[in-house]
KEMARVO-447006 format. One record per residue (C-alpha): residue in three letters; y, z, x. Coordinates in steps of 0.5 Angstrom, whole numbers, plus 500, padded with zeros to 3 digits. Example, Ala and Ser with C-alpha at 12.3 -4.5 7.8 and 13.67 -1.06 7.14 Angstrom:
ALA491516525SER498514527
***
This chain:
UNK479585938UNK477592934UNK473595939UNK476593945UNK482597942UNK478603939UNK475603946UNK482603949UNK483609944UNK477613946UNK479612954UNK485615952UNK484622948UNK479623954UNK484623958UNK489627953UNK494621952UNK494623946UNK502618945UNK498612948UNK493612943UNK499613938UNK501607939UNK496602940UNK494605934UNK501602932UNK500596934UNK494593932UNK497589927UNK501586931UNK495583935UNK492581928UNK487586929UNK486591922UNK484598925UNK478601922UNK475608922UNK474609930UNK480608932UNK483613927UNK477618929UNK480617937UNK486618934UNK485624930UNK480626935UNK486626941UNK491630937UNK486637935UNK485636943UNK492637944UNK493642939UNK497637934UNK495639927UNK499637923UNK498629926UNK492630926UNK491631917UNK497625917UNK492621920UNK487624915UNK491623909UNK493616911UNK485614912UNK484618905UNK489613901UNK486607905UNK481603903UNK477605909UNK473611907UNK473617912UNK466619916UNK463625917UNK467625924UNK473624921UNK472630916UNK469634921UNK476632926UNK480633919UNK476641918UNK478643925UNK485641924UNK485645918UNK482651923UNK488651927UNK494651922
***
């Protein structure tokens, strides 16, 4: 479910797995399981940690034209992305 993968997402921006993340993030769907805003946020969050800003403002931007709405985390992630570029 949800959790279990924004869990699984959480455990690998901890470690900097930043690609892992990646790709559960990817497959969600093909496990019918809708990604919500934490496992964006684990992603976001993963990629500012390694440096990869310009991933990091996709994933905001595809948050933003979703019909998911981003949270403060999200546009503190997004805000610290933007630092860096």
């Amino acid at each position: 479910d949800a959790f279990t993968f924004s869990s699984l997402l959480s455990a690998c921006h901890r470690s900097q797995r930043w690609e892992v993340s990646q790709g559960l993030l990817r497959d969600m769907p093909l496990t019918q399981v809708t990604p919500n805003i934490f496992s964006h946020c684990s992603l976001l969050t993963s990629y500012v940690k390694v440096y990869r800003w310009v991933q990091a403002l996709e994933v905001f931007c595809e948050e933003l034209q979703s019909s998911r709405e981003p949270n403060l985390v999200a546009y503190t992630v997004a805000l610290q992305a933007l630092q860096m570029a």
